[in-house]
C-alpha positions in Angstrom: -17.8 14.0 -0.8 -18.3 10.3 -1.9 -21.0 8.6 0.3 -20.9 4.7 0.4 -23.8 2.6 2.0 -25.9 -0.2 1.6 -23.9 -2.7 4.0 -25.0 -4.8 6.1 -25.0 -8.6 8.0 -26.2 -11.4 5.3 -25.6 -14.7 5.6 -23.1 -16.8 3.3 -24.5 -17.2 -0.2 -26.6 -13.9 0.1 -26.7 -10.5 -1.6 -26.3 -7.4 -1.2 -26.3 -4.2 -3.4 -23.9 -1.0 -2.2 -24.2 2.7 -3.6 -22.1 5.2 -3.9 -23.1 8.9 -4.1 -21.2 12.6 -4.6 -22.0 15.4 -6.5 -21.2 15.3 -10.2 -20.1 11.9 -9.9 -21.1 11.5 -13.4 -17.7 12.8 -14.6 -15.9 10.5 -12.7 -14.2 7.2 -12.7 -15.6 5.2 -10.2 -13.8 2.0 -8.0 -14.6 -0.1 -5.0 -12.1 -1.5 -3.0 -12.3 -3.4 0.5 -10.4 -4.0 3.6 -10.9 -7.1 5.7 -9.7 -7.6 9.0 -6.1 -7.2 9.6 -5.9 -7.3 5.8 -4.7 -5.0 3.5 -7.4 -3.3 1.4 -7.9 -4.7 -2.0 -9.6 -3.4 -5.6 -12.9 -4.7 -6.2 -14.4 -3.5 -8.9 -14.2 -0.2 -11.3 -16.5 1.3 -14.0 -15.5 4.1 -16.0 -17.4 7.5 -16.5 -20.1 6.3 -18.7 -20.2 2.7 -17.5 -19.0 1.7 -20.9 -16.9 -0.3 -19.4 -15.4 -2.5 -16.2 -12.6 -3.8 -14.3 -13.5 -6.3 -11.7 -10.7 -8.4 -9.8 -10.3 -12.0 -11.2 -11.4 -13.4 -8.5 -14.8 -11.9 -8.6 -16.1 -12.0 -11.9 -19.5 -13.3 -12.3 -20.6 -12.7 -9.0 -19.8 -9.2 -8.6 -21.5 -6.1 -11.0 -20.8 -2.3 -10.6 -23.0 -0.3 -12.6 -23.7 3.6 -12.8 -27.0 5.4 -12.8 -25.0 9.4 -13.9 -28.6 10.9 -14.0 -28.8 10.0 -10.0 -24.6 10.2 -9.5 -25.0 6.9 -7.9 -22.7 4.0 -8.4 -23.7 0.9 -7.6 -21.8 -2.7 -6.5 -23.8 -5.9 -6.8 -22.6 -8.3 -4.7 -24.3 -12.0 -5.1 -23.3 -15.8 -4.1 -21.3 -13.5 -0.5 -18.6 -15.8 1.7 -17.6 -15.2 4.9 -14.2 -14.3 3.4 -16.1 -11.2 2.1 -16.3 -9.8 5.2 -14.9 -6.2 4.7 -15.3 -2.7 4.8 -16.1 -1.6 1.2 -15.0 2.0 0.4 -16.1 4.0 -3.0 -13.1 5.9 -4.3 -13.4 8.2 -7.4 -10.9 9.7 -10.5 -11.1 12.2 -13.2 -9.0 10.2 -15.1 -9.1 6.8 -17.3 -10.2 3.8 -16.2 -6.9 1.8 -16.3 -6.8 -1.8 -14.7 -4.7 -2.0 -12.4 -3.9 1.8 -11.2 -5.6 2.2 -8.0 -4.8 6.0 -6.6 -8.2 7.3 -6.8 -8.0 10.7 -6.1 -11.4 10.7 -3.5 -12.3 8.0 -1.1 -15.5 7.5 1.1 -15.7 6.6 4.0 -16.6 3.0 3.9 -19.8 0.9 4.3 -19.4 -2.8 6.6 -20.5 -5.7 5.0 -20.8 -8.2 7.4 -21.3 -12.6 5.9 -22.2 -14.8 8.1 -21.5 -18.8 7.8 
């Protein structure tokens, strides 16, 4: 069972760092996604099973890092420079298979952690 927290209220141009947890998550591909506010939800950020390597959407790179820590099964989303745009519910979701940009059907999702930015 994927475990998302770490949200929170923070003001506009804050950060905030999310985590991700499961058993043996170390085997698995590993994506955030998030769903604003009458909005449909929307791929953040990926890293593959041994963080080798990362898929982040194009309109968050260089503010946004996911990283992987297997010996803890924790995945992690670093969030910096936060609008009020941002405000979401950010979800984990995890995949034994590839990390592929741009296929999103992660097998396993969490439940979601709110990430509240204020202006």
């Amino acid at each position: 069972q994927l475990q998302a927290c770490g949200g929170g209220l923070v003001q506009a141009g804050g950060s905030l760092r999310l985590s991700c947890a499961a058993s043996r998550l170390y085997s698995y591909t590993v994506g955030w996604f998030r769903q604003a506010p009458g909005k449909e939800r929307e791929f953040v950020a990926a890293i593959n099973w041994n963080g080798g390597r990362a898929d982040y959407a194009d309109s968050l790179k260089g503010r946004f890092t996911i990283s992987r820590d297997n010996a803890k099964n924790m995945v992690y989303l670093q969030m910096n420079s936060l609008r009020p745009e941002e405000t979401a519910v950010y979800y984990c979701a995890a995949d034994r298979g590839p990390l592929i940009s741009g296929k999103y059907d992660y097998a396993y999702w969490g439940q979601g952690t709110l990430v509240t930015v204020s202006s």
